[in-house]
N, C-alpha and C positions, 0 to 999 in steps of 0.2 A: 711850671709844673706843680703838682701836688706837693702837700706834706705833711705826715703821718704823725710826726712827733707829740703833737700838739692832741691828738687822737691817743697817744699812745699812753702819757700822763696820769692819767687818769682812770679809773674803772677797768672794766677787764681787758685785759692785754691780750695778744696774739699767742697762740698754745706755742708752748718749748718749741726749740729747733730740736730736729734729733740727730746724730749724729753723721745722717746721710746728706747734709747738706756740705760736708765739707768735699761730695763727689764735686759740687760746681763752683768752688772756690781753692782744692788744693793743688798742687804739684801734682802732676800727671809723671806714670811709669813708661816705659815702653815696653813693646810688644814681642820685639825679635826675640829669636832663639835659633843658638846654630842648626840644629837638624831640621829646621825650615825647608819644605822640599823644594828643590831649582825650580816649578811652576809657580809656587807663592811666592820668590821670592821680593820681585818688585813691590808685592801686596805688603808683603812684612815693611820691606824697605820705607814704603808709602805711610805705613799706621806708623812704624817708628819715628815720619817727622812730623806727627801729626795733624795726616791728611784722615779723616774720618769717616769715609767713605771706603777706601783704601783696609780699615780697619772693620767692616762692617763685612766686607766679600770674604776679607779675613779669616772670620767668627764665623761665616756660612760655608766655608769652605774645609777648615777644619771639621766642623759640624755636622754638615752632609757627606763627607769623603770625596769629593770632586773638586778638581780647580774649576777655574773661567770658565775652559772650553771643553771642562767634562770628563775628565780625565781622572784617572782614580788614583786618590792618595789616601791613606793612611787615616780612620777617625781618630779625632784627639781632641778630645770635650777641654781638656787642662787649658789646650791651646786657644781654642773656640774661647773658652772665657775671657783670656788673658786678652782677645782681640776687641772682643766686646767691652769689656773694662776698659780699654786704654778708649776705644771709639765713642764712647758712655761720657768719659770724660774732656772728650773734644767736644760735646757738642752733639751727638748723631742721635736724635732719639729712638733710631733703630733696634742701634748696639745696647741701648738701655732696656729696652724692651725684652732683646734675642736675650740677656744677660739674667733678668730676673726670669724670666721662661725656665731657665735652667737650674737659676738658685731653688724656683718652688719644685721643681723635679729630682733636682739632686743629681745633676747631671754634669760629670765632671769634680765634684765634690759636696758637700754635706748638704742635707737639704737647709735652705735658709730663708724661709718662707715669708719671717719680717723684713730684710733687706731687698728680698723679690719684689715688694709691696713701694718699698720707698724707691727703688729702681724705675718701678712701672710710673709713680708717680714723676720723677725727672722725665721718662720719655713721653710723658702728658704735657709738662710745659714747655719741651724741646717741640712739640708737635705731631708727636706719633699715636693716631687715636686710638689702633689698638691697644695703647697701653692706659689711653683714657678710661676704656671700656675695664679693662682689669682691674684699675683702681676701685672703679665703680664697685665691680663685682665683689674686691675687697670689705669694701663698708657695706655692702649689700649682709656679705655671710657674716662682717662682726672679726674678720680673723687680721684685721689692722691691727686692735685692741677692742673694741665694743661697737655694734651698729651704728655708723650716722648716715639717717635717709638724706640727711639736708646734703652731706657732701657725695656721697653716693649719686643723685640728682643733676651737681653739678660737674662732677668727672663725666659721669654719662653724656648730658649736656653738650660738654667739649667733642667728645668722643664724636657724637650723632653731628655738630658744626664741621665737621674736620670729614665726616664721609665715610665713615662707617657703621653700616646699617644693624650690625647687632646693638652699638651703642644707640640706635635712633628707637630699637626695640626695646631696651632696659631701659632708657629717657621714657619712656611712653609706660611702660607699667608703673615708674615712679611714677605719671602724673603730671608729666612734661607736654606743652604743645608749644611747636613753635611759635615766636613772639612774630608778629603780624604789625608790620610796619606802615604806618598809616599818616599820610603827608597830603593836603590840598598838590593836585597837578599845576606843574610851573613854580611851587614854591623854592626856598633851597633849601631845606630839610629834603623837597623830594629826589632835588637834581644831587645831593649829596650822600641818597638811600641809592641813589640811580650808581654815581660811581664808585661809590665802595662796593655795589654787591654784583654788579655788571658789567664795570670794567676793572676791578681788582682794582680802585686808587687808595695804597694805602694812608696816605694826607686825606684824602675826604674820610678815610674810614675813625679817623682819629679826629678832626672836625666834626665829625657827626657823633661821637663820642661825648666831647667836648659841650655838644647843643642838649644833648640828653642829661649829660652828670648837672649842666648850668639853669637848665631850663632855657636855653638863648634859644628864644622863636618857635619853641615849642615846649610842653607839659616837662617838670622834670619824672627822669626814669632812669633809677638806678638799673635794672638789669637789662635794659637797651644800650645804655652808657657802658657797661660792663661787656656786653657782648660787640659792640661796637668796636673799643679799646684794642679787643681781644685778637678781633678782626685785623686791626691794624697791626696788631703785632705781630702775628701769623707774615703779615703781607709785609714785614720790614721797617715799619713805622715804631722806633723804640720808644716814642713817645706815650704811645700806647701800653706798651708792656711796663712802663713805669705807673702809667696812673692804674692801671689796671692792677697792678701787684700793690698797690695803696689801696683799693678798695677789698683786697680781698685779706689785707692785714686788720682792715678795719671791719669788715663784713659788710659793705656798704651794697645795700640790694643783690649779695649773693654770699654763698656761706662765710663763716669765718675761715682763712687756710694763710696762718700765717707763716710757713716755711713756703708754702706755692708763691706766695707774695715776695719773697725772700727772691729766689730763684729767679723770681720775672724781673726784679729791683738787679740782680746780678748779670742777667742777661742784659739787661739796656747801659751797665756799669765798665763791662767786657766789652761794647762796641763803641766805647768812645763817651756815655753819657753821663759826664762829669755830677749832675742834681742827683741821676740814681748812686752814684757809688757815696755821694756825699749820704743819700738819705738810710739805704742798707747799714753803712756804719754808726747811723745814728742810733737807727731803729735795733743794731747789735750790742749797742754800748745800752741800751734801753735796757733789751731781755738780762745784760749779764749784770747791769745794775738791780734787778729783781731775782739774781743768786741764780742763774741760767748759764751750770757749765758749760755746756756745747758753746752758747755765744762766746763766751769770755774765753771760751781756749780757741775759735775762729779767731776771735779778734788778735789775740797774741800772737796765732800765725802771721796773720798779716801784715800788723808792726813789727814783724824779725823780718818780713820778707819785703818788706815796703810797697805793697799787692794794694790795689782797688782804691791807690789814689794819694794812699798813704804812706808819709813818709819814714824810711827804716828806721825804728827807734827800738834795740834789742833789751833794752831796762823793761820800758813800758810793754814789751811782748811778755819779758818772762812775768812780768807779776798779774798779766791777763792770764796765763798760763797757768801762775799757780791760782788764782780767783777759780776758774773753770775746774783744776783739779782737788780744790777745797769744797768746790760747790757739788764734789761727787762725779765728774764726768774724767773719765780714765784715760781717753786721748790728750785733755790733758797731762797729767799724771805724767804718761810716757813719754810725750815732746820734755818733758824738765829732766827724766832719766836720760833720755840722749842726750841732752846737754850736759851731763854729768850732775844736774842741781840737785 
């Protein structure tokens, strides 16, 4: 597999983490609550073992005022969120999506329009294109922090790959046509375009990846390789979602989006793949080496919790802890007040 460190070194580095990263890295709450009505209560039962779906009916159901089968309960946006929140952080890019909907409305509690934006963006690399197309629309108006067409473009992008047609509309006014994949008949470049995109293989989709980032037997092409990768990750190939979340720490033929590359490095980290959790800690211990509180209070988490591969070391957590809360980032800060430090 790839590695980014060597990339990282050097010249401009990937932009801060912000502190919504630690949605796909920390300790999950639960959901329940006694006055849960007797129709949800499996639902609650469900999200509080961290069944994510379960938590997703959840949040819709509070939400809309109907259980399952229609039945009328009680709205309760409090609860709605608290479903969506816990299911956001299983994993559901649903719950991440239904959950910033409501932070930008102020629905259930204050409106929170920046964490709406970085919500939308986790249910982008969970796979929820609607929240692709948000993001978009996000960089579109500027209300992330400033315009960027380039990532704008590439949310859209996703958005329009994944099967939603207003993002295949805002892909196309940035400027976007679909990339046209062009192989001699009988070659295996072709028979390798043939079963990633018509029989869903995600191994060929990560092979054909692989031929595009290398140039092996045909032209190299970073944003075929990137789109390929993406493909495969989509379809369960984490090999994909690692190299994939390398080029986009690196901006390697598509924008630079080094927290989305984080995410993707954490996802294939989470399912077993030992090179990502190795390379995310690298690439963390990088940023907090360049005074990057967020990373350096992640990483303290992790060495108190011995998370993502690494082994409990609670010295080396708190003094990540206090790096991150020296470097101005307040989540650290408060992990050393609860430890009494």
């Amino acid at each position: 597999m790839r590695s980014v460190i060597d990339r990282l070194s050097g010249g401009e580095g990937p932009r801060p983490i912000g502190g919504w990263l630690w949605l796909a890295l920390a300790a999950v709450g639960t959901a329940g609550c006694a006055g849960t009505p007797a129709s949800l209560r499996n639902l609650d039962r469900g999200c509080s073992q961290g069944n994510s779906t379960s938590c997703v009916k959840l949040g819709a159901a509070f939400y809309e005022g109907r259980d399952e089968q229609g039945g009328h309960i009680d709205l309760d946006y409090r609860q709605a969120r608290r479903a969506f929140d816990t299911g956001c952080q299983k994993g559901s890019g649903d719950s991440c999506y239904q959950l910033g909907a409501m932070l930008g409305k102020g629905e259930g509690g204050a409106v929170e329009k920046p964490r709406a934006i970085e919500l939308w963006r986790r249910g982008c690399e969970l796979g929820t294109a609607i929240a692709c197309r948000k993001t978009a629309e996000a960089y579109v108006e500027g209300s992330v922090s400033a315009k960027n067409p380039d990532l704008a473009f590439a949310y859209a992008k996703q958005g329009c790959e994944r099967g939603d047609p207003d993002s295949c509309g805002l892909w196309k006014q940035l400027g976007g046509k679909p990339p046209v994949l062009v192989a001699p008949a009988g070659s295996e470049i072709a028979a390798l375009i043939s079963s990633c995109e018509q029989q869903n293989d995600g191994r060929a989709c990560f092979d054909l990846g692989e031929r595009f980032d290398k140039g092996t037997g045909t032209a190299i092409h970073k944003e075929k390789a990137a789109q390929s990768y993406r493909f495969a990750c989509d379809k369960g190939d984490l090999r994909g979602c690692h190299n994939l979340g390398i080029m986009k720490i690196n901006a390697e033929g598509i924008p630079r989006d080094g927290p989305g590359g984080l995410l993707l490095l954490n996802k294939a980290c989470e399912s077993g793949q030992r090179p990502s959790c190795e390379q995310m800690i690298k690439t963390l211990s990088m940023l907090c080496s360049r005074n990057d509180g967020d990373a350096c209070t992640i990483l303290g988490r992790l060495y108190i919790k011995g998370d993502r591969g690494l082994e409990t070391n609670v010295t080396k957590g708190v003094e990540y802890l206090q790096k991150g809360c020296t470097a101005g980032d307040k989540d650290g800060c408060d992990d050393l007040r609860r430890l009494g430090l």
